[in-house]
VOGU-3710 file (C-alpha; in Angstrom, 3 decimals, decimal comma):
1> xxxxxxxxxx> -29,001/-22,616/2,808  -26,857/-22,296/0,085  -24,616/-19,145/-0,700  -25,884/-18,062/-4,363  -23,261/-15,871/-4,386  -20,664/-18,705/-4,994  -17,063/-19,347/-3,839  -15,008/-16,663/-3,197  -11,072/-17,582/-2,699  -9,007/-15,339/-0,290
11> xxxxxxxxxx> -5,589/-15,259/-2,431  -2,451/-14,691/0,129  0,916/-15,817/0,609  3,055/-15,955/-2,793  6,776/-15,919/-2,216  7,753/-12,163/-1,452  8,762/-10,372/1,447  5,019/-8,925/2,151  3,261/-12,741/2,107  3,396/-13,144/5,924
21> xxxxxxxxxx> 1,509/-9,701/6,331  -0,668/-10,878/3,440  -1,467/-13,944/5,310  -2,659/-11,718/8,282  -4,433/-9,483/5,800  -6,570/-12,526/3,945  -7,340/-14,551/7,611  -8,787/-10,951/9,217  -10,830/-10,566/6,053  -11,915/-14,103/5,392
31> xxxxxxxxxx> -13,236/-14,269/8,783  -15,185/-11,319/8,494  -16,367/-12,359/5,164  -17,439/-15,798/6,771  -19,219/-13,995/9,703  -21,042/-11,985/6,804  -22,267/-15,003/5,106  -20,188/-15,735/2,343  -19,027/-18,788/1,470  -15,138/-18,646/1,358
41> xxxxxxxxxx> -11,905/-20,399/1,255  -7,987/-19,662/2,036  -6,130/-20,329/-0,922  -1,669/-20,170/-0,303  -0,540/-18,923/-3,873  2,290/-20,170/-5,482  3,767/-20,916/-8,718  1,090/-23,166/-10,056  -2,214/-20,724/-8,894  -3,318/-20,756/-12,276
51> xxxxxxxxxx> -3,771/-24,332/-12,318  -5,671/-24,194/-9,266  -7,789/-21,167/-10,013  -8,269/-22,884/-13,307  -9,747/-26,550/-11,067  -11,703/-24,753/-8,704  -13,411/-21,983/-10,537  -14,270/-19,583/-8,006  -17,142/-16,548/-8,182  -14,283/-13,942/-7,388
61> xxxxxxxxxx> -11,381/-14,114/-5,672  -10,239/-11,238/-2,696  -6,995/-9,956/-3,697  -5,109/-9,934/-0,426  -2,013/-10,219/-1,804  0,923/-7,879/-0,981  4,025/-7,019/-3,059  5,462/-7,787/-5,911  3,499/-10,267/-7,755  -0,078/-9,440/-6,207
71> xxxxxxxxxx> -0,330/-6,038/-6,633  1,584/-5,109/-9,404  -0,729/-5,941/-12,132  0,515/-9,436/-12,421  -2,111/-10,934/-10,590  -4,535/-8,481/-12,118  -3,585/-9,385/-15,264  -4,212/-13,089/-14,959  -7,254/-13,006/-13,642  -8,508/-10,772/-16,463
81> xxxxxxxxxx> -7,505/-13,193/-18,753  -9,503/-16,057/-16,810  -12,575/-14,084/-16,735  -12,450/-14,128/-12,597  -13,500/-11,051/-10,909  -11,149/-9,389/-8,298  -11,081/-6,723/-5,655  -9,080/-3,652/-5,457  -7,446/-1,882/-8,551  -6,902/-3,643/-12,072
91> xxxxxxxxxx> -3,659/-3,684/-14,032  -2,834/-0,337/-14,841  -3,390/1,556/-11,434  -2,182/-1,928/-9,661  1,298/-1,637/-11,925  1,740/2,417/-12,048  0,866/2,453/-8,157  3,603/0,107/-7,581  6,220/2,031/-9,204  6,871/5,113/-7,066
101> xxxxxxxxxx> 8,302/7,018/-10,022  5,680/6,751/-12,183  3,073/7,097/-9,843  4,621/11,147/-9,571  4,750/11,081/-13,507  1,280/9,984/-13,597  0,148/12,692/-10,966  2,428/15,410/-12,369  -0,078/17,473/-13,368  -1,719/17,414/-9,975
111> xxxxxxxxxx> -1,771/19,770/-6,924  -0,338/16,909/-5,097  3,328/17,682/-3,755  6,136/14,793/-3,327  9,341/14,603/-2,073  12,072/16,149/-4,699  14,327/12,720/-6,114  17,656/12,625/-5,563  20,193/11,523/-8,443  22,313/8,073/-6,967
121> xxxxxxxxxx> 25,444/6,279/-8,404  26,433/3,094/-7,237  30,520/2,916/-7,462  32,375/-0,232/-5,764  29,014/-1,565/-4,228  28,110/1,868/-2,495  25,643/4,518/-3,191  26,251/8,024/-3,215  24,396/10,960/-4,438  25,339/11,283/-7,880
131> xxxxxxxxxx> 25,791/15,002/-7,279  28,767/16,253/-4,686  26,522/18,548/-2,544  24,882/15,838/-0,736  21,588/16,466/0,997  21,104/16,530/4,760  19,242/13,527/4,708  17,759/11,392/1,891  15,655/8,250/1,475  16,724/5,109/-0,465
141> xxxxxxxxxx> 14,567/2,381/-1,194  12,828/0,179/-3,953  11,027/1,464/-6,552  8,679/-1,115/-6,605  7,769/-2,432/-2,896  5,311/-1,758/-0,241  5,110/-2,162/3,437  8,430/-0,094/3,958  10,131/-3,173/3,026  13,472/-2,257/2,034
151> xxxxxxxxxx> 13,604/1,638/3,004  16,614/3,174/4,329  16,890/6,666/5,560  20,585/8,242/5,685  21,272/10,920/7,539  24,468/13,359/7,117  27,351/11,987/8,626  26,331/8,687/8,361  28,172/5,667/6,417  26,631/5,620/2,669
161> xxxxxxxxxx> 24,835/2,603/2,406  26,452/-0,614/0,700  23,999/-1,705/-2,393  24,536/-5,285/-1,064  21,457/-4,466/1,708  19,124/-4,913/-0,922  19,030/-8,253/-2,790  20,531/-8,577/-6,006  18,792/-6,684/-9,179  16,756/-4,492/-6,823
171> xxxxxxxxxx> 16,201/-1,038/-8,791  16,894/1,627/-6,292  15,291/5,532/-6,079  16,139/8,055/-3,841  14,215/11,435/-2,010  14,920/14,162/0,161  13,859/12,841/3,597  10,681/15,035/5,104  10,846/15,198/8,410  7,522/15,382/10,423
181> xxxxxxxxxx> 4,452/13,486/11,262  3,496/10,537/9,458  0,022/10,614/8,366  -2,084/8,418/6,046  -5,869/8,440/3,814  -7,604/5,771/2,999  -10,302/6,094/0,247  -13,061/3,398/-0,313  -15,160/3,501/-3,457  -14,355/7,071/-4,280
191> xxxxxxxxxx> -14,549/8,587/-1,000  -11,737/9,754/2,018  -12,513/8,112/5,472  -10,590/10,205/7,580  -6,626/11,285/8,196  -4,663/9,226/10,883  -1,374/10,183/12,236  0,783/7,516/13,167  3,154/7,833/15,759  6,048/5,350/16,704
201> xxxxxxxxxx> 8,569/4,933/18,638  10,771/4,280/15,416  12,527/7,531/13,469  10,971/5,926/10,425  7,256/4,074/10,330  8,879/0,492/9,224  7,959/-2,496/8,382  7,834/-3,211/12,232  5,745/-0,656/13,229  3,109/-1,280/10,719
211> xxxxxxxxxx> 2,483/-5,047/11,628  3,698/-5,567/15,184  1,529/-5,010/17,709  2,023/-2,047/20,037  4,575/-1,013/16,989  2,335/1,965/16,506  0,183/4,604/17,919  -2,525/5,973/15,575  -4,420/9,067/16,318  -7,626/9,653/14,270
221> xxxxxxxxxx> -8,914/12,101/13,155  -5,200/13,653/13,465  -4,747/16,984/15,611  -4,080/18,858/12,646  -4,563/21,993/11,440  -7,903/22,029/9,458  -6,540/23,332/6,021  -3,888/20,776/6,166  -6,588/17,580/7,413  -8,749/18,554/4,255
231> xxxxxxxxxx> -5,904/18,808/1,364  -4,665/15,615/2,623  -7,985/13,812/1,856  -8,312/15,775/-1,092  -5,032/14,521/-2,695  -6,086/10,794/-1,713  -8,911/10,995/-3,357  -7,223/12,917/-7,033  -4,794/10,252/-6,646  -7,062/7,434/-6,094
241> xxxxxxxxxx> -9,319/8,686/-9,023  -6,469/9,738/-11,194  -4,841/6,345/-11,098  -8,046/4,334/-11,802  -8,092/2,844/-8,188  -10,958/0,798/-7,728  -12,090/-0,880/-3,480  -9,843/0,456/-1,478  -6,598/2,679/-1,918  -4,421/4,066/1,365
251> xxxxxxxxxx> -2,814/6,963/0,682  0,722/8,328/2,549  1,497/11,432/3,579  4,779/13,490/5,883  3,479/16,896/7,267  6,800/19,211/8,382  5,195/21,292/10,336  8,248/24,009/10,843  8,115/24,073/7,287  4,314/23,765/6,574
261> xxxxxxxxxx> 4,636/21,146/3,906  2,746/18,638/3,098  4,065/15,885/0,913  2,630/12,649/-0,541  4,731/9,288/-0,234  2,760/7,068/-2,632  -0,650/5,217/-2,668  -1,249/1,346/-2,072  -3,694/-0,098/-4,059  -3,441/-3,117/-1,193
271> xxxxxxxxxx> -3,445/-1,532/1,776  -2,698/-4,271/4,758  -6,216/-4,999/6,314  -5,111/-6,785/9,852  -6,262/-6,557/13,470  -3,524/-3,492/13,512  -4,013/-1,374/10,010  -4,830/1,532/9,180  -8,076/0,981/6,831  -10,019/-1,287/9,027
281> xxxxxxxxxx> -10,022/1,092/11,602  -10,350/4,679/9,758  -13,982/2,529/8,330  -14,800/1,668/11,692  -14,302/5,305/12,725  -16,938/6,412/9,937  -18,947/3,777/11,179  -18,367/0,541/8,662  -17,976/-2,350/10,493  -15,027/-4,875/9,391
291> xxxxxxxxxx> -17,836/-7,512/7,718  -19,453/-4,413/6,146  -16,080/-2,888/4,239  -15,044/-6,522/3,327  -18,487/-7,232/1,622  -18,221/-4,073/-0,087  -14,939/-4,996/-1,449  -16,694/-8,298/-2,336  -19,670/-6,885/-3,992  -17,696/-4,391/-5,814
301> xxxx> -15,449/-7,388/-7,613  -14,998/-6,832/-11,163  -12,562/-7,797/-14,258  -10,771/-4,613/-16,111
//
């Protein structure tokens, strides 16, 4: 029997550093989609996927995209024009999500709590605080990448960092480093799943410990104190409604426990959704099955 629904293409790939992970990310929820009864294809995106979009007219398309590119508003922004519905967040959450600094202008007048910036200057190809009292530790990445691609946590003591680590035009940011656990919200369709705390054998929860498996251990719900477990899913969820997130949005969090701070990272508008993440398995702890939170996604597929 035919699918009534249509096609719906599973967009991955593109040409940043996040298109192998988005590769995993669109295969996990294509075959859960297929096992669902949809009718669905892969589709590898590169620089002619309007073209192709354009010859094969599909329903909707499942934005599993990661990066630059896919979930920056770029993507977003296309398929508006095209009339093609999408999961996840449209252009303006998709682009101010992206861009750590704005995402804290945007949620300035929050409760939510983030990690203090740090002033840099680049002289002679290294970075420096701009200021001479240099913090203890601070951490140095792009302004505009996911998956902890990129991030690079200095310590006192250590060798400043040479700005040649990060390929050429990348626009650099700096925060005080929060020691502590790692913990992380995911909200889906308005609502917090649960709070996981991730724990690695890494100082930092990299790129590596995110994708690989056995690179992490995630407890859920986290063994934290209750005050602390609640105003972590209540800042996911102001920050996933303040931004305009639509699907699916994975919130970050440190927790300093000698300190008793809580601090947001930043949100994703597209979380990584592979045998070893973080969403799939927070929904499959409040009892959503992987074919059930991918057909939400699905059915939820809209233009801005």
């Amino acid at each position: 029997m035919d699918d009534m629904r249509g096609l719906t293409l599973f967009l991955m790939g593109g040409w940043t550093d996040e298109a192998a992970v988005s590769r995993n990310t669109a295969k996990a929820c294509y075959a859960a989609a297929i096992e669902a009864g949809w009718t669905a294809e892969l589709l590898e995106v590169d620089h002619d996927i309007a073209s192709q979009l354009h010859v094969i007219k599909p329903a909707r398309v499942f934005n599993a995209l990661h990066g630059q590119l896919g979930e920056d508003g770029n993507m977003q922004g296309m398929l508006n024009i095209m009339g093609i519905p999408y999961t996840h967040s449209g252009v303006l959450a998709s682009a101010v999500a992206m861009d750590k600094p704005m995402t804290k202008t945007a949620l300035a007048n929050t409760e939510i709590v983030f990690a203090n910036d740090i002033a840099i200057q680049i002289r002679d190809g290294v970075i420096t605080p701009h200021d001479s009292a240099a913090p203890q530790a601070m951490v140095i990445k792009p302004r505009n990448t996911g998956s902890s691609v990129g991030v690079h946590i200095w310590h006192e003591g250590d060798a400043y960092p040479q700005e040649n680590m990060w390929p050429e035009g990348t626009q650099l940011m700096a925060e005080r480093f929060i020691p502590g656990r790692e913990l992380t919200v995911s909200v889906l369709h308005g609502e917090p799943l649960t709070v996981t705390e991730i724990v690695q054998d890494n100082r930092f929860y990299d790129y590596e410990a995110k994708y690989a498996d056995g690179g992490s251990t995630h407890i859920l719900p986290a063994q934290i104190d209750r005050d602390v477990f609640n105003t972590a899913m209540e800042w996911a969820t102001i920050a996933h409604e303040r931004l305009g997130c639509r699907g699916v949005s994975r919130s970050d969090f440190r927790l300093n426990d000698d300190a008793g701070e809580l601090v947001m990272l930043e949100l994703n508008t597209q979380p990584g959704m592979t045998k070893t993440s973080l969403v799939p398995e927070q929904a499959e702890y409040n009892g959503i099955s992987m074919t059930a939170l991918v057909s939400s996604l699905l059915e939820a597929a809209q233009c801005d």
